[in-house]
N, C-alpha and C positions, 0 to 999 in steps of 0.2 A: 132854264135848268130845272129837271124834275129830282125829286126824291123820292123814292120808291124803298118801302122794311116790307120785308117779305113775312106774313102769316107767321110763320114760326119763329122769329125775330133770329133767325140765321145768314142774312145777307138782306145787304144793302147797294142799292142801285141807282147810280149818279146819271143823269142821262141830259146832254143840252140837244141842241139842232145840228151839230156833228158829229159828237163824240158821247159814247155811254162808258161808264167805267162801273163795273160789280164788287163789291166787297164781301168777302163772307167773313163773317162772325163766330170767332172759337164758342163752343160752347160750354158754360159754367156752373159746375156743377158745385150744390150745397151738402155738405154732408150731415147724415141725420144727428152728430154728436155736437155739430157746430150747432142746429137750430133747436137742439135739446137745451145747451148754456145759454144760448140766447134768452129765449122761453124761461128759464128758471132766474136769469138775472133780471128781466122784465120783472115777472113777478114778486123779486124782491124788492125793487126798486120805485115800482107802483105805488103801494101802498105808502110806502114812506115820503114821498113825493105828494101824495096823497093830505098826509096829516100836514106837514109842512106849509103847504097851501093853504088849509084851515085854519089853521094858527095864525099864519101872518095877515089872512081874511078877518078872523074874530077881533087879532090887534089893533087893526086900521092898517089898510095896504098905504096910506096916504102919509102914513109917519116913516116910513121907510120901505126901500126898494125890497124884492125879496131875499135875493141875494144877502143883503145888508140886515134883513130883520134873524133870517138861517143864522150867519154868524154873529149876531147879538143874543141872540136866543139858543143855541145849542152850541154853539163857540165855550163859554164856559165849562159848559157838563163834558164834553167830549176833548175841550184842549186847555181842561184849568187854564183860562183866559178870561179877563174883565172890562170891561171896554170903559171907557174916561167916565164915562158917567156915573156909574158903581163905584168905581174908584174914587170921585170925589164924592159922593154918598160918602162911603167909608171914612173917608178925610176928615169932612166936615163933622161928620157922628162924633169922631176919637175927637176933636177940637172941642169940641160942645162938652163932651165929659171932662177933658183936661180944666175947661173954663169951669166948670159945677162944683167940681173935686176940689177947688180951691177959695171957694165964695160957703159964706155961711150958709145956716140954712135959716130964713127967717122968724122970728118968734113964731108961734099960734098959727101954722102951717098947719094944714087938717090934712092929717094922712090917712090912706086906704086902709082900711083893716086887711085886706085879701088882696090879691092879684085880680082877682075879675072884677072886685072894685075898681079898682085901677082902669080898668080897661074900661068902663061904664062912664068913670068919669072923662077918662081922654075925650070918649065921642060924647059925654055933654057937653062939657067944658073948651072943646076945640085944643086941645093942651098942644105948643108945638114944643120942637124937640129939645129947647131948653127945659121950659118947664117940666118936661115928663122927666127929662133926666134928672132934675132938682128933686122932684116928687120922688122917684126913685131911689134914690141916695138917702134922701133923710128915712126910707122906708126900711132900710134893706140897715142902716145903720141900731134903726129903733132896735128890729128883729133880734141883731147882736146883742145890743145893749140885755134888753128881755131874756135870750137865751143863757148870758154871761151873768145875769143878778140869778139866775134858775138853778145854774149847776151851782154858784155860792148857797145858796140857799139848800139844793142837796148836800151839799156836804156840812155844813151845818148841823142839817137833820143827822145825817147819818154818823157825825161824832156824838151828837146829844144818845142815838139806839148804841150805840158803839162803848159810851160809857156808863149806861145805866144797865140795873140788874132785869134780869127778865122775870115776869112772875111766877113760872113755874119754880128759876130754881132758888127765888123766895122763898116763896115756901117750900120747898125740900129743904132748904139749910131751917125753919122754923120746927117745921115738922120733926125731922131730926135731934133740933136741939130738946124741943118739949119732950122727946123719947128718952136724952141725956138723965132729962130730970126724971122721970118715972119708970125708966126698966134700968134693973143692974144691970142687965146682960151686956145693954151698950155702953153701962161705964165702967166693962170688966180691961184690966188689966193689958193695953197692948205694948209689946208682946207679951204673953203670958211668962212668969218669972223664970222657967228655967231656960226660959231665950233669951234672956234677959244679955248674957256674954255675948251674945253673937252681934249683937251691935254694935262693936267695936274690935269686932273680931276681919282680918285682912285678908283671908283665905275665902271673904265673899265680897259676892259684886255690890256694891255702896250706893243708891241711887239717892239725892235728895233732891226734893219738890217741896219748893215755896207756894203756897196760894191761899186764898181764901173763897177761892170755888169748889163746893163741894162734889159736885157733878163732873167739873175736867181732872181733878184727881183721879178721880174712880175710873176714868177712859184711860189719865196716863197707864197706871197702876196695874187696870188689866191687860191691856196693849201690849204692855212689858213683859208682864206672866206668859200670855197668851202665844208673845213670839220667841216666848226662851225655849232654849234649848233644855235647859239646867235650873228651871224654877225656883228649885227648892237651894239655890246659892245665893238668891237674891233678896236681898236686905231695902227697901225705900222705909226713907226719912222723912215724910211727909211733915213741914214747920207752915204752923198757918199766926193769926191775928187771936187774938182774945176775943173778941167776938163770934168767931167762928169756929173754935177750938170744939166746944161740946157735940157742934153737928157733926163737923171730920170724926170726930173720936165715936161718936154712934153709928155712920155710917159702915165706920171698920172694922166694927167689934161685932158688927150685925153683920158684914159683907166680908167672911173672909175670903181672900183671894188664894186661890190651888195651897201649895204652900209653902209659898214667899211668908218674909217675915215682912210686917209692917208698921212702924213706929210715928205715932201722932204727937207732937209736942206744940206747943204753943212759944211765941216768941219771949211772954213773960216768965216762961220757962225753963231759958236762959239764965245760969247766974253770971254769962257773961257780958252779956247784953245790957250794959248801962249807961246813965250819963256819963258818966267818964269815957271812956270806952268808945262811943258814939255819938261823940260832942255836934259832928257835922249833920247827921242827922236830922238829932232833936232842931238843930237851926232851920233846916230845910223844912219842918213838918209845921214849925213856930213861923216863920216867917211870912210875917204881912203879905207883904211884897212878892213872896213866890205863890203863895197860898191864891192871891188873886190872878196870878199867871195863871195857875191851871183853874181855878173856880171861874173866874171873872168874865167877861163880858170880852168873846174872843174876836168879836168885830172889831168893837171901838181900838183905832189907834190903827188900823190895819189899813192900806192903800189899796184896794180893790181893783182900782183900775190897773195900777201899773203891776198887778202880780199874775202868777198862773191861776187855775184852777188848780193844777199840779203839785206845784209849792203852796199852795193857800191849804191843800188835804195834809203833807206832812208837816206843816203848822202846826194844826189843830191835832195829830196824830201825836206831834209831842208835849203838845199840851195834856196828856190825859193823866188823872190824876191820881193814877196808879204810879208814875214817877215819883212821888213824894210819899209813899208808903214804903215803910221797913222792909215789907218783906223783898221788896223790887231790888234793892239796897244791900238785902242777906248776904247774897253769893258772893261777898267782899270778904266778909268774917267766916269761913268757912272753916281754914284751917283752924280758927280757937273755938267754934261751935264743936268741931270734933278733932278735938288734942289725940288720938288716938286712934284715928283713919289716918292713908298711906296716900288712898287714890278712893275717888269717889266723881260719880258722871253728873252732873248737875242739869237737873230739864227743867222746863219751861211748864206751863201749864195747860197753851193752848199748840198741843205738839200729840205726834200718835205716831208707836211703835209700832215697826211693819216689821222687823227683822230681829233677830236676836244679834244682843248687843255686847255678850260678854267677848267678843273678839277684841272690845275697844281694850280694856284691860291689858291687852298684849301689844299693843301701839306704842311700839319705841318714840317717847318727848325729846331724845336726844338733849336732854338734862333741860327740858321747857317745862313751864307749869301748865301752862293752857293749850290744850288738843282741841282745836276749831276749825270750819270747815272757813275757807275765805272765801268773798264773795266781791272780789273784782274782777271773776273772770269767770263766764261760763253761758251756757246755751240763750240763757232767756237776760236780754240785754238789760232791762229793767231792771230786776229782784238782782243779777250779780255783775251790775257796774257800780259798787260800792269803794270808796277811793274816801282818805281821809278829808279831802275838800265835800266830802257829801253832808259830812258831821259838825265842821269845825269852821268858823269867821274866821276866816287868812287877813282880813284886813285887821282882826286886833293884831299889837306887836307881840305879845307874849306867845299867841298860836303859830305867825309867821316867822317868831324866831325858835320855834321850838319843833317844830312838824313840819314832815314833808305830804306838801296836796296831795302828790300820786302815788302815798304810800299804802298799799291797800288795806283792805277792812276786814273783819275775821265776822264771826257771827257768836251772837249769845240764843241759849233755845236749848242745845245738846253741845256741852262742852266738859272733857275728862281733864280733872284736874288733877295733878300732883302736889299734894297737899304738904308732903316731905319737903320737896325744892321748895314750895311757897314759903315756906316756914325759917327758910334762908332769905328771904330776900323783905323790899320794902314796900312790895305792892299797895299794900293797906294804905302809909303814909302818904304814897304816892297820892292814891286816890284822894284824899283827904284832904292833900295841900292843892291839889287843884278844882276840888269841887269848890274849897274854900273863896280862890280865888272867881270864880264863878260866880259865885254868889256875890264877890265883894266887886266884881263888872256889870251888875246886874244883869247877869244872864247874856251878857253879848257874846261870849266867847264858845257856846252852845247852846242849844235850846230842845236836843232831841233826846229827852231821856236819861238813860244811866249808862249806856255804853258806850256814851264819847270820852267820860273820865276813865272808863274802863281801856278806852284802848290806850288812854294814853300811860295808865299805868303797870299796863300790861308788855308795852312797848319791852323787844327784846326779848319775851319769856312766851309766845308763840309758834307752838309747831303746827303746821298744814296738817289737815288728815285728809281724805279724798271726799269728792263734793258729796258722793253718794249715801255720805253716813247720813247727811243733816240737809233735807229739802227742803226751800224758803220759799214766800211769798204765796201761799193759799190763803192769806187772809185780804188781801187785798190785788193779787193778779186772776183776774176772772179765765182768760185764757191759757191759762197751766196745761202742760202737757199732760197726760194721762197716764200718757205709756212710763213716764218716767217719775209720777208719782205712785205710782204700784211697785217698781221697779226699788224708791227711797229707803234705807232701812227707818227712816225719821221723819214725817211729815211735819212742818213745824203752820201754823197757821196765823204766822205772824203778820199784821196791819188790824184792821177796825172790820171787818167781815169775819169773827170767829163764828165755826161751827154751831156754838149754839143761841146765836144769835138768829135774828129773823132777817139780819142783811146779810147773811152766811150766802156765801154761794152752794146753791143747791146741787151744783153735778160734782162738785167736793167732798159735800156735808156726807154722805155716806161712810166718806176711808173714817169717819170719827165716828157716827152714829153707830156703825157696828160692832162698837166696844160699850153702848148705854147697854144698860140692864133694863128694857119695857117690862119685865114680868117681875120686876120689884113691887112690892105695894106703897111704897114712897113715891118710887117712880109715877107709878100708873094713877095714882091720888092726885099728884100735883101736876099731871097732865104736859111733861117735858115734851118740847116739840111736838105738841099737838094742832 
């Protein structure tokens, strides 16, 4: 039998010794679009076949088949898959660390100073995966430790800048006073005697400012001029310390402000203001015992490890020793410092008026004495999640039988008081019978200041006014909104960053600076924020 393909591969020809049979052959045609895909899928496919080969050549073709190193090798990247071996890699690693995490670390271990340390000594030292993870551990623990004694240590620092005076306005309040003594001019008469009635006169706005900063007066002071409507209705009572009385009283008799009336009095200038009168006081100012709470040595005694940074700053924030000063203590005696005001706004020192305030005057108390903005509710979680468990030990029984944790917190800084209602009621006593106590817990049942007695004897005599009168936390929230401190009619710059400090926040410190006088010659001598 022969077989015969004929030249053009169109027929085929069977042929024995009797018989021949012909076949012919359809012919099959390739189309240009088939061998176009063809051609462009080759050439995708090439290449990457290509590298493939390479890879499982460079790995050792002899540890596995190709097939088998493909899917060990880009199995993972292409089908999130991990083959037993990885798997127990991983196993074994998280086992190693569960056994480290719970074994000491040995004395006089020499740790890396750096990571590339680390890595230097792995490949001297041969380290296997216990020891690197032990190494590890104690390294990464130190780092904490180091980092956690660093922020105690700033904050530290920054309550010691927080409570000391700065030396410019040292000398502004020196310089001042020495002018007391040698020019009349600054110890003329404020206010001049035929103003003399208007300070007890009810038909004007009543501002009083406690301080003995002579420089944040003069920013409240003018802030307030500056944003009134009605200037010339506006009466501040500026009450400072004995020490400080001569420079206030120079700086206001040399700086008159538009024409606000302005009145400087000293606290011993008070005849109401005595031991009798202020038994609590003089105990608090006397006493040993509190004296070294806020002076003393605010480490010793304190658990470092088990506390925050957090709680460890409003520690020391109420430790400061502006709490034990009269003037802080004022706004209690208000209505018998002035028998003969109706309503008067009480501010703060480190606060700045953006808006005119004499609207507050027309804010129905609804027969309350105290107009407060509250601060357990509002944009910035921080500065107004204030809740009476922020202030007050629930574990004494006298707090947990007396207060409620979630009952909320008002704010001191800008508050309009009705000194008529006050004048009915026992707020003073209040206060008094529970600072008492206070004192006689030693200090367990608060420790922040003077507005935890305050709220408690305030309790009941509080009306809401809208948050927008009175904006908190620019003294210690660095991320403040901007839009909505321009927006404030009352910037308040409460915490341990005031303005004119050097731990001030600086994209803040402006809404305050633009109320300094630079082209004072006090000013410009004693070199304020320079």
């Amino acid at each position: 039998m022969q077989l015969q393909i004929s030249p053009s591969m169109r027929s085929i020809t069977i042929s024995s010794s009797n018989d021949l049979m012909k076949i012919k052959v359809a012919p099959r045609h390739i189309s240009y679009r088939t061998l176009f895909h063809t051609i462009l899928i080759l050439a995708f496919l090439l290449p990457f076949v290509f590298i493939v080969t390479a890879l499982v050549t460079l790995e050792g073709v002899n540890k596995c088949s190709s097939i088998d190193c493909l899917g060990r090798r880009l199995g993972p990247r292409f089908l999130s898959r991990i083959d037993d071996s990885e798997q127990r890699l991983v196993r074994d690693f998280y086992k190693i660390l569960n056994e480290v995490s719970t074994q000491d670390i040995p004395d006089g271990l020499k740790l890396p100073a750096s990571f590339r340390q680390l890595v230097s000594d792995m490949k001297n030292n041969h380290y296997d995966a216990k020891t690197f993870s032990l190494v590890l551990r104690a390294m990464i623990e130190k780092f904490e430790r180091d980092i956690r004694e660093s922020k105690f240590a700033e904050l530290m620092n920054k309550h010691f800048a927080a409570s000391s005076i700065p030396k410019g306005i040292h000398c502004l309040s020196l310089r001042l006073t020495d002018e007391y003594t040698s020019n009349a001019h600054a110890r003329r008469q404020l206010p001049s005697p035929e103003l003399l009635p208007l300070l007890s006169d009810n038909a004007y706005h009543h501002f009083v400012l406690a301080t003995d900063n002579i420089l944040a007066a003069s920013v409240v002071v003018s802030s307030a001029v500056q944003s009134s409507s009605k200037p010339e209705k506006i009466v501040f009572h500026v009450i400072t310390d004995k020490k400080t009385y001569a420079g206030m009283h120079s700086w206001f008799a040399l700086n008159s402000v538009a024409s606000a009336i302005v009145e400087v009095k000293s606290v011993h200038q008070f005849d109401w203001l005595t031991r009798e009168n202020v038994p609590v006081l003089e105990a608090v100012e006397s006493h040993h015992g509190i004296r070294n709470y806020y002076h003393g040595n605010h480490i010793a005694g304190a658990n470092l490890s088990e506390t925050t940074p957090r709680r460890f700053a409003s520690k020391l924030q109420s430790r400061s020793p502006k709490y034990i000063s009269l003037l802080n203590h004022l706004r209690i005696y208000l209505p018998e410092l002035f028998p003969n005001l109706e309503k008067v706004v009480f501010l703060d020192d480190d606060i700045v008026i953006q808006r005119d305030l004499s609207p507050l005057w027309d804010i129905d108390l609804h027969g309350k004495v105290n107009g407060a903005v509250e601060t357990c509710r509002g944009e910035d979680e921080w500065v107004m999640s204030k809740r009476f468990r922020t202030y007050f030990n629930f574990s004494h029984p006298l707090i947990s039988q007396h207060l409620d944790p979630e009952e909320c917190a008002w704010a001191y800084g800008m508050n309009i008081f009705d000194l008529r209602t006050w004048r009915k009621t026992n707020i003073r006593e209040t206060y008094h019978s529970w600072l008492k106590a206070n004192l006689k817990s030693n200090l367990t049942m608060w420790k922040l200041g003077t507005l935890p007695p305050a709220l408690i004897a305030f309790k009941g005599h509080v009306q809401a006014i809208d948050s927008s009168w009175h904006m908190l936390g620019l003294g210690y929230q660095s991320n403040t909104n901007l839009e909505n401190v321009k927006k404030a009619a009352v910037i308040h710059y409460n915490g341990q960053s005031k303005p004119w400090l050097e731990i001030g926040f600086e994209h803040l410190r402006p809404f305050w600076t633009k109320y300094v006088n630079y082209s004072n010659d006090f000013i410009k001598s004693c070199h304020i924020l320079e």
